[in-house]
Structures are given as structure tokens and as C-alpha cells.
C-alpha positions in Angstrom: 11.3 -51.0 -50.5 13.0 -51.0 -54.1 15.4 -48.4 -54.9 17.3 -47.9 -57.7 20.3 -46.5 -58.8 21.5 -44.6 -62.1 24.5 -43.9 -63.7 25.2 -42.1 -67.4 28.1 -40.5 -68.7 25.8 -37.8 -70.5 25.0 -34.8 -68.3 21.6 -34.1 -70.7 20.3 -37.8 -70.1 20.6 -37.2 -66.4 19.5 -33.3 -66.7 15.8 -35.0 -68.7 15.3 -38.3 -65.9 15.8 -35.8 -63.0 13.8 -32.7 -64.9 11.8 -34.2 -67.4 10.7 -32.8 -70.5 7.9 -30.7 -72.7 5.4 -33.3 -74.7 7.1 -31.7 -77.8 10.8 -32.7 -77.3 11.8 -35.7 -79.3 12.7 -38.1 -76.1 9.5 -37.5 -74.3 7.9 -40.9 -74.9 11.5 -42.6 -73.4 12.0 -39.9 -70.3 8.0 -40.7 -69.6 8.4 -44.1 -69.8 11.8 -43.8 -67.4 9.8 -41.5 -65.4 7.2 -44.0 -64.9 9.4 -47.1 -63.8 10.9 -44.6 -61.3 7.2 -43.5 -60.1 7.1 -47.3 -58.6 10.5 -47.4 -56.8 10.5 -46.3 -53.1 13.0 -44.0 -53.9 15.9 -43.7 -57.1 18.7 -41.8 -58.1 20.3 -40.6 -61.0 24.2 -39.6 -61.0 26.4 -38.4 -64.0 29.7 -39.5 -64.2 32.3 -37.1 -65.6 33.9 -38.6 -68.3 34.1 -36.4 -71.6 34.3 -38.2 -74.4 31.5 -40.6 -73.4 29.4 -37.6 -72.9 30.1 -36.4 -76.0 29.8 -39.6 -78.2 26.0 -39.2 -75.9 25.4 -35.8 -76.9 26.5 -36.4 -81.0 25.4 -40.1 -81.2 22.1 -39.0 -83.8 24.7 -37.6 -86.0 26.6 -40.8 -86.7 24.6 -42.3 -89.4 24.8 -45.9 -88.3 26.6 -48.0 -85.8 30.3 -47.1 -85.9 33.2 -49.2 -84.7 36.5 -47.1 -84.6 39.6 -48.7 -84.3 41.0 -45.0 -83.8 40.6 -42.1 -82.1 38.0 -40.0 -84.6 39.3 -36.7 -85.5 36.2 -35.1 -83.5 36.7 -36.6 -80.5 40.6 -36.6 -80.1 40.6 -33.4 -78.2 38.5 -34.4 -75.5 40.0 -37.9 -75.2 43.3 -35.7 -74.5 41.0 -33.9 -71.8 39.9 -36.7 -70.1 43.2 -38.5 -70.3 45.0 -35.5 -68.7 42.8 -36.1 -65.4 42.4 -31.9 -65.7 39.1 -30.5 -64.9 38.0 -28.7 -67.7 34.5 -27.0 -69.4 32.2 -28.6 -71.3 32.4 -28.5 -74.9 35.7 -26.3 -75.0 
């Protein structure tokens, strides 16, 4: 039996592998293709990890217009890096 096991730091990525996704939303042909890999495992699973500011780089990724390396905290992200470092639960997209 092959299993295999998934980790992301972007609650939506796990939220379309577990779910999947209409023929109209702009990561079918990728969830599909996930989807289809998991369809020959004996059994998978798919786990979010809660780190913030990974989730949010995720979630905003599309908006950067090309591959970024910071050598500083951006100005968007400094306030969920504080989040994250405080070790304090705390909602989503606050």
C-alpha cells in the first residue's frame, strides 16, 4: 500500500486538495492533476501547518510580479511576522 503525506503552510491549498474545485477556478487543471496522483495512493493526507506569514506570502504570491528575494521584512508582511513570532494564537488576516 502507498500512502502519502502532505504538508502546506496555506490553509486554501489544503482547503482545494481535500475539497477540490469548480472546472472554472483558475487552479483546476493543478488540484485535478494533484487529485489524480492521490486517486492511486492507498490512502493520503493533507495537513496545514499554522504558520502566518508563509500562509500569507501563499495566499498574495500572484501579486508579486516576479521572483522576489527580501533581505527585509516587507512592510506588508511585518505584522503577521510579529504574529507568528509572538507564538499567540490569532485570526486570520487580522
Amino acid at each position: 500500500p502507498r500512502h502519502i503525506e502532505m504538508e502546506s503552510y496555506s490553509s486554501s491549498a489544503v482547503s482545494l486538495i481535500s475539497n477540490g474545485c469548480g472546472l472554472r477556478h483558475p487552479y483546476f487543471s493543478l488540484v485535478y492533476q494533484i487529485k489524480d496522483i492521490l486517486r492511486q495512493m492507498s490512502s493520503w493526507s493533507v495537513n496545514w501547518e499554522a504558520n502566518q506569514v508563509a500562509d500569507y506570502f501563499a495566499k498574495n504570491g500572484l501579486s508579486i510580479p516576479s521572483v522576489r528575494i527580501f533581505n527585509y521584512v516587507p512592510g506588508f508582511a511585518s505584522l503577521t511576522l510579529t504574529a507568528d513570532a509572538s507564538s499567540v494564537d490569532f485570526p486570520r488576516g487580522f
